[in-house]
C-alpha positions in Angstrom: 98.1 90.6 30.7 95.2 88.4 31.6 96.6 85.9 34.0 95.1 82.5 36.0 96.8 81.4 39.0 96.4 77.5 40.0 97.3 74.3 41.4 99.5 72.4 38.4 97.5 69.4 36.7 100.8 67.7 35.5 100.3 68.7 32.0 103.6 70.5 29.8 105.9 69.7 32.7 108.8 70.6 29.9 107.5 74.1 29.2 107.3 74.3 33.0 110.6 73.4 33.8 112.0 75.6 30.8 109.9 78.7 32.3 112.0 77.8 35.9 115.3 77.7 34.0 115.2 80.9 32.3 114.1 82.6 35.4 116.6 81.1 37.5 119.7 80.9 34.6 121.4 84.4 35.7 120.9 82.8 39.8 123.9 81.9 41.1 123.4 79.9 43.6 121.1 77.5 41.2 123.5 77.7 38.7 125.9 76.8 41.0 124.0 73.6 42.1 123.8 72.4 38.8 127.2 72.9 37.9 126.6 75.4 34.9 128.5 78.0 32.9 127.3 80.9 31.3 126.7 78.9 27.8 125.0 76.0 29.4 123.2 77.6 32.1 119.2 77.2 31.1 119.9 74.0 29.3 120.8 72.3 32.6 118.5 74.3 34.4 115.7 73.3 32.1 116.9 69.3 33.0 116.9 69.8 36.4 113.4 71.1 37.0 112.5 68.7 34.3 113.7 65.6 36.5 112.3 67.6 40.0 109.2 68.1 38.2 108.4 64.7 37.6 108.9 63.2 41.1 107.2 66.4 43.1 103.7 66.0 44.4 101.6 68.0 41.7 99.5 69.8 44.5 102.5 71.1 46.0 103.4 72.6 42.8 101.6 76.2 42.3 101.5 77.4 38.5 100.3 80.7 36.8 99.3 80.8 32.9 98.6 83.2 30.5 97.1 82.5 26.8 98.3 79.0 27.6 101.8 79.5 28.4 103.3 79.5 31.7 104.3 82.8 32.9 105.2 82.0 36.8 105.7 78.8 39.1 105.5 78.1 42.7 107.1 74.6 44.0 106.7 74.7 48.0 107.1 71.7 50.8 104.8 71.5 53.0 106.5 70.9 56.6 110.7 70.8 56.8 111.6 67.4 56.4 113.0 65.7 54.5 111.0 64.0 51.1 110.4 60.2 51.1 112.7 57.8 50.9 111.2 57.0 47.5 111.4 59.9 46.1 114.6 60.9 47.0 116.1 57.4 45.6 114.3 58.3 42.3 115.3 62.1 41.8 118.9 60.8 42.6 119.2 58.4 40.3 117.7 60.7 37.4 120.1 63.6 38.2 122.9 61.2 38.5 121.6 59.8 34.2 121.4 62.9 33.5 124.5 65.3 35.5 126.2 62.3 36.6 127.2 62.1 40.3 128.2 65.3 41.5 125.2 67.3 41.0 123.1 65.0 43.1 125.7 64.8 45.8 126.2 68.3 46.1 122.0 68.7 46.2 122.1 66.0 48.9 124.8 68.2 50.7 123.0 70.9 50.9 119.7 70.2 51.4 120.9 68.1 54.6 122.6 71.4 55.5 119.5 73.5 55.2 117.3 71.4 56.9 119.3 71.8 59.8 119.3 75.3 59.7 115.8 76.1 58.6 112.7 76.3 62.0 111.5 72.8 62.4 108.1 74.2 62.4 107.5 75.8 59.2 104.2 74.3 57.7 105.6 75.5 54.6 108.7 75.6 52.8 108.7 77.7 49.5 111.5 76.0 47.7 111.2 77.7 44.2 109.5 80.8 43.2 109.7 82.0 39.1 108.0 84.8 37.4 108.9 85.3 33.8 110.5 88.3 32.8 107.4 89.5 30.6 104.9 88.9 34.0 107.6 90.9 36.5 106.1 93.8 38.0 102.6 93.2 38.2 102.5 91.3 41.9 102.7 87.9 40.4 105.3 86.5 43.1 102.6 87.9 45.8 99.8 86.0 44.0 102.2 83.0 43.7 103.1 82.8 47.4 99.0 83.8 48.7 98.2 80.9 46.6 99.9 78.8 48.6 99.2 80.4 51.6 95.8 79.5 51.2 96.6 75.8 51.9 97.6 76.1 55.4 96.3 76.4 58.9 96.9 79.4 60.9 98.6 80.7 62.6 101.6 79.2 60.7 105.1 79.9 59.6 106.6 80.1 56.1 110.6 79.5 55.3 112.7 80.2 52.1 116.5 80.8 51.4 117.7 83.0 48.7 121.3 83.2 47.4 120.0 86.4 45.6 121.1 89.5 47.9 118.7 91.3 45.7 115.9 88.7 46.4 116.5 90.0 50.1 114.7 93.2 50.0 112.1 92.0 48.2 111.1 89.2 50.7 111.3 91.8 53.7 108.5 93.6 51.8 106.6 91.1 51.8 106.7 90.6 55.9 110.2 88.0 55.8 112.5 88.1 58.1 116.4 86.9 58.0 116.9 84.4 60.6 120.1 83.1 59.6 122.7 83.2 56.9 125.1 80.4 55.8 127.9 79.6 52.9 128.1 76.8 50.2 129.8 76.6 47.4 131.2 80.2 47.7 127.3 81.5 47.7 126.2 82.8 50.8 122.9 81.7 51.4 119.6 84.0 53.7 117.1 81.9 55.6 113.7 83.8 56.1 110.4 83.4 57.7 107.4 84.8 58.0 104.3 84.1 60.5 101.0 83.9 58.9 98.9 85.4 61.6 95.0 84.1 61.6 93.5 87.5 60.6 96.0 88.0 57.3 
C-alpha cells in the first residue's frame, strides 16, 4: 500500500473524522467521553471529531492518504495549555447542539484534570493518533508521530495519555515513558513522555 504522509489541507474533514471514529469506536476511554454504547459508538465518534475537526488549527492536524482515502490521522497540540478562549467557547457550544450538555462538561472535566497532570514543558502534545485497521502493521503510527516531530525544536519533550493498557507497550517501544497514571470515569488513564534528543 502506497501511502503519503502530510500536513491536512482542510479538505473531507467528514471522511477524516469517520476514519478517527472507527479507529477509536472499540476505545474505551473515548467511548466513554462521548457517552456511547456499543450500537452508537462510531456514530458519535464520527460527530465528535467532526465538531473537533472544524475548530483545530489545520497545521496541527497530521494526515496520511492512500488512493485518496484517509488511512491514518495525527491531531497534536503544540505546548500544554490550554486552547483559546475562542475556540473553546465554539467547540462547546457545538458539542453541547449536538451531545447536549454532559459530553462537553465531562471533556472540560478532564481535560482541566490532565493539564494538571501532564509536564508543563512538553512542546508537544499528541492528542489523537488513528491508523486504519487495513494500514496497521506497516509503521504508520511511527510515520504519523516523526511527522510531527519534525515541527519542533530540540531537544524537546513529547506527552500523550492512553486509556488503552494495550497502547502501553506499544508507546514504550517507541522510547515513552509512564510518568503518571490517573482515574476518570472508571478508565484509568497513562501519561507518557518522551525526550527528543538533538541527534534523533
Amino acid at each position: 500500500m502506497s501511502v503519503e504522509v502530510k500536513i491536512w489541507n482542510g479538505e473531507g474533514r467528514r471522511a477524516l473524522a469517520e476514519m478517527f471514529a472507527r479507529a477509536f469506536a472499540q476505545d474505551q476511554a473515548m467511548v466513554s467521553l462521548v457517552n456511547a454504547g456499543q450500537h452508537d459508538a462510531v456514530k458519535r465518534l464520527s460527530a465528535w471529531f467532526e465538531i473537533t475537526l472544524r475548530a483545530w488549527p489545520q497545521a496541527q492536524v497530521i494526515v496520511a492518504t492512500s488512493e485518496g482515502e484517509f488511512v491514518g490521522g495525527n491531531i497534536f497540540s503544540l505546548g500544554n495549555h490550554a486552547p483559546p478562549l475562542r475556540f473553546l467557547l465554539r467547540w462547546f457550544w457545538q458539542q453541547w447542539r449536538v451531545f447536549g450538555l454532559r459530553v462537553p462538561l465531562h471533556m472540560v472535566q478532564h481535560e482541566r484534570r490532565r493539564f494538571d497532570i501532564y509536564p508543563h514543558k512538553s512542546a508537544l502534545v499528541v492528542e489523537f493518533v488513528a491508523v486504519d485497521e487495513r494500514a496497521r502493521g506497516q509503521g504508520l503510527a511511527r510515520q504519523l508521530f516523526e511527522t510531527a516531530y519534525h515541527l519542533l525544536e530540540r531537544p524537546a519533550t513529547v506527552a500523550l495519555e492512553t486509556g488503552n493498557a494495550q497502547n502501553v507497550a506499544i508507546y514504550q517501544h517507541m522510547g515513552y515513558q509512564v510518568v503518571a497514571q490517573y482515574e476518570d470515569d472508571q478508565v484509568e488513564y497513562c501519561v507518557m513522555t518522551k525526550l527528543l534528543e538533538k541527534e534523533d
